[in-house]
N, C-alpha and C positions, 0 to 999 in steps of 0.2 A: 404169404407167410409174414406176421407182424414180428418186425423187429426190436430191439429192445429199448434202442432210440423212442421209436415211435408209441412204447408203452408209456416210456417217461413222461414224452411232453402231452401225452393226451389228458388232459383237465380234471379232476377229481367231482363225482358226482355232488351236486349241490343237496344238501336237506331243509326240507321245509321248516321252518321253524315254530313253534308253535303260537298259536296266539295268546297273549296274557290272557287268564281270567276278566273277564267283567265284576268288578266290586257290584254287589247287591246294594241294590238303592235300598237307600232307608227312608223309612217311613215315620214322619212326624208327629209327633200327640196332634199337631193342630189339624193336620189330612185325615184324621181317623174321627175327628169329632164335627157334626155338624156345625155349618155356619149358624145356625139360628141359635143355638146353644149359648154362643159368643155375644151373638149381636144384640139377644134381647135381653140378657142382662143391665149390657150396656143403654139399651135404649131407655130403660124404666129407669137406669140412674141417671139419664139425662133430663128424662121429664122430674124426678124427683128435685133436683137439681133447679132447671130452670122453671119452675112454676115459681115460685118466692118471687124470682126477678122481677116475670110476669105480674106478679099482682103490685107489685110497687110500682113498674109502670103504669098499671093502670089506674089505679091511684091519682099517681101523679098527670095525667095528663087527661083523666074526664072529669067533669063539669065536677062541683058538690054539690051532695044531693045524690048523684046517680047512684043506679043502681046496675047499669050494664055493664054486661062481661066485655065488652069491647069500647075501649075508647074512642068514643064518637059521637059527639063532637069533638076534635081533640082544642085542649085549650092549657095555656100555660098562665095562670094566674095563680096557680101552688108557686111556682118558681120565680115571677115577679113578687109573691107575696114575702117568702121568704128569704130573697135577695133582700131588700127594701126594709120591709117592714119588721124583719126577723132577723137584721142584722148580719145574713146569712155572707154578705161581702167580705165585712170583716173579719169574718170566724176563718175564712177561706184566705185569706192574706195573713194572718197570723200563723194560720196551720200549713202551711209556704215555707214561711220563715223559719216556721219550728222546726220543718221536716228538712229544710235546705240545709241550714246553720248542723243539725244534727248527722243527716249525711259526713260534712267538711270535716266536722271535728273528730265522728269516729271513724269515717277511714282515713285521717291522716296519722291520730293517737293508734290505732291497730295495725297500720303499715310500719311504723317504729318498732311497736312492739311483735310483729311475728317476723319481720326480720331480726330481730335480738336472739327470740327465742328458735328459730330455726337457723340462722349462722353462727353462733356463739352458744360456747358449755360454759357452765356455773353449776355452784354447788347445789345452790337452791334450788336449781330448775324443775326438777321434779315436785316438788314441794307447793310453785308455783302454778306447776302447770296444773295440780291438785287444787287447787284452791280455785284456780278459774274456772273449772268445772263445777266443783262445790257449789262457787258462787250462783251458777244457774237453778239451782234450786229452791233457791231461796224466797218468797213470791216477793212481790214489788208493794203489796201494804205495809211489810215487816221494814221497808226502807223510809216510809213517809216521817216518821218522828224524827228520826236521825235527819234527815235531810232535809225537813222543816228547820230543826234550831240551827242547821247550821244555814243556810239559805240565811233565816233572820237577823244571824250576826252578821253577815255579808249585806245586808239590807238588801237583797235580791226576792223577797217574797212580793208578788203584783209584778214581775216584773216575766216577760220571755226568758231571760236570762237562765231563771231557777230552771221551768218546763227543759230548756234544750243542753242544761248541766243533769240534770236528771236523768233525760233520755241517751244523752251517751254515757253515763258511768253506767247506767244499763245494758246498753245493748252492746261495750267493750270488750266483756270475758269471751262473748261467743265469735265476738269477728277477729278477735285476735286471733283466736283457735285456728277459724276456717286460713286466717292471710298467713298464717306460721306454714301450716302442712301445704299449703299454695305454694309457698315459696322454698319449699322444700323438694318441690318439683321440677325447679328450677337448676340446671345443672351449674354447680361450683366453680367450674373449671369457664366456664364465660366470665367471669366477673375475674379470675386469675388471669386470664388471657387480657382483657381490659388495667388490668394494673400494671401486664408486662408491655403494653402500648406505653405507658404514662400517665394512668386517669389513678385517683384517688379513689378510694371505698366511697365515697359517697357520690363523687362522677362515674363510676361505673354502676353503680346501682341504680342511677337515671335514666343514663344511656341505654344498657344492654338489659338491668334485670325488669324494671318498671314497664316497660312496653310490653313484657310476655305477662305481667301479673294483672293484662285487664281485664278478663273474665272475672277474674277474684274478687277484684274491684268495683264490680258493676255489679257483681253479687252480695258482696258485704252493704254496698251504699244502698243498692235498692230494699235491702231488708232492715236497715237503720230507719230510711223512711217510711219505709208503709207502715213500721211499728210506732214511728213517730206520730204519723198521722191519724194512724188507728187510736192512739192509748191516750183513755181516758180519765184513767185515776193521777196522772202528776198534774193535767191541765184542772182539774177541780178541786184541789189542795192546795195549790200554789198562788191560782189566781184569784182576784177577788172582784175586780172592776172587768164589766161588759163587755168594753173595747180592746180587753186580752184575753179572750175566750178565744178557746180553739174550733172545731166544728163538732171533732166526739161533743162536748160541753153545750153546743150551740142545738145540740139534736136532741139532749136531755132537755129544754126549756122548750119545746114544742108539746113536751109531755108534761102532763097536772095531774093534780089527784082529781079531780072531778071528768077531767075529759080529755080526748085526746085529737087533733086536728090530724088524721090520715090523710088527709091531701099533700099538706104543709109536710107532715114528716115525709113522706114518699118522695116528694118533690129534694127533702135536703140529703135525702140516702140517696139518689141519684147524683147530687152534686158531687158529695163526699166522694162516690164508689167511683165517676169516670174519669178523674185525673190516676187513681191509683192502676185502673182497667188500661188506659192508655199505654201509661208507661211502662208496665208489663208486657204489653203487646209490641212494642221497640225493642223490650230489654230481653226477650226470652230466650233467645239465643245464647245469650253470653250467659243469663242468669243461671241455666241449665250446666253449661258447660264448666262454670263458676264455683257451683254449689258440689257438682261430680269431682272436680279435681282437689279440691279442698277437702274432700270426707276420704279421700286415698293419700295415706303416708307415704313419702317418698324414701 
């Protein structure tokens, strides 16, 4: 006979518990569509792409005269002709200095100004920031007149001077924009914490805000220069003597109305193109990262 004791302490029956649901896998557009769908797209706009390359190389580095699709013999007398003979060195040390000096000055004039306009309220601000938008519309011949007489008062016409004042009131409105909403990314409250240490607004902005704003940086500088380097209407308005010619300028004087040396010019679009190719291929990491955080308002 079970007692009433021993009804108590006997353990209550355990139940299984059920097992969750499995979530149904989903299925992605890209699982559902073939691979070749994707890839040959992509593969015809790569040959569309790189054949141009192609034929400049080849251009440049078989014989003149040929007529074969493959370079061979290969020979570099396009690119001693046009270092040398075509002045191609110093079109390449001028468009250096253009592209350097233009870098410095526009991102250190658009590092002033998008921190202004990203820490600091003003009445105008909006007004401003309208107007530097604006301002990109406007194309860059509509500027040569204006920017001629005043260059001439300044006795800066024949000179680098004018080319690398030109190409940063240029290229300002839009790096301002990108280093404003950059540094608008930037949390407030580090540069408050850095003033209750003891640093000044402009020691704290060194220290703590400047290190985080290099992607920004390396994205506004690299796209000051490649347009530097690329553009060709201030370097042929401005300058007049040989030995300040830039390389866009130096690639139009390979071309005549009678004829055109395809060796020679292949040979200077390969000069032009691998410094700019290079520094891409170092920068692209940041340039990405750069250009992504700057078009997101904070």
């Amino acid at each position: 006979m079970i007692t009433e004791e021993a009804t108590q302490a006997a353990p209550a029956p355990v139940r299984a518990t059920p097992e969750p649901p499995r979530p149904a896998t989903r299925h992605r557009a890209w699982d559902e569509v073939p691979r070749w769908h994707v890839y040959l797209p992509l593969s015809v706009y790569l040959v569309f792409t790189l054949v141009p390359f192609y034929w400049i190389v080849l251009f440049a580095l078989r014989p003149a005269g040929s007529t074969s699709l493959v370079p061979w013999p290969v020979t570099f007398d396009h690119f001693e002709k046009v270092w040398t003979e075509r002045s191609f060195g110093t079109y390449f040390q001028n468009s250096v200095l253009v592209g350097l000096c233009t870098l410095v000055l526009t991102t250190l004039v658009a590092l002033a100004g998008g921190y202004a306009l990203a820490r600091f309220d003003f009445k105008v601000k909006r007004g401003f920031l309208l107007a530097l938008l604006c301002s990109q519309f406007v194309p860059g011949a509509l500027l040569l007149v204006p920017l001629f007489e005043i260059f001439a008062k300044l006795q800066l016409i024949n000179s680098l001077g004018s080319v690398i004042l030109a190409e940063t009131v240029f290229q300002l409105p839009l790096s301002m924009i990108l280093l404003s909403n950059f540094i608008k990314n930037v949390p407030y409250s580090l540069e408050e914490a850095a003033w209750v240490d003891g640093c000044n607004r402009l020691t704290a902005f060194r220290i703590v805000v400047l290190p985080l704003l290099r992607p920004g940086l390396i994205a506004v500088g690299s796209f000051a220069f490649v347009h530097s380097w690329n553009h060709f209407l201030f370097a042929l308005m401005f300058l007049n003597n040989q030995d300040k010619q830039t390389i866009p300028v130096g690639l139009n004087t390979l071309m005549s109305a009678d004829s055109v040396d395809l060796g020679a010019l292949a040979a200077g679009g390969i000069i032009a193109a691998v410094p700019v190719v290079l520094v891409f291929a170092f920068i692209q990491k940041w340039l990405i990262t750069g250009f992504s955080a700057g078009a997101v308002k904070g």
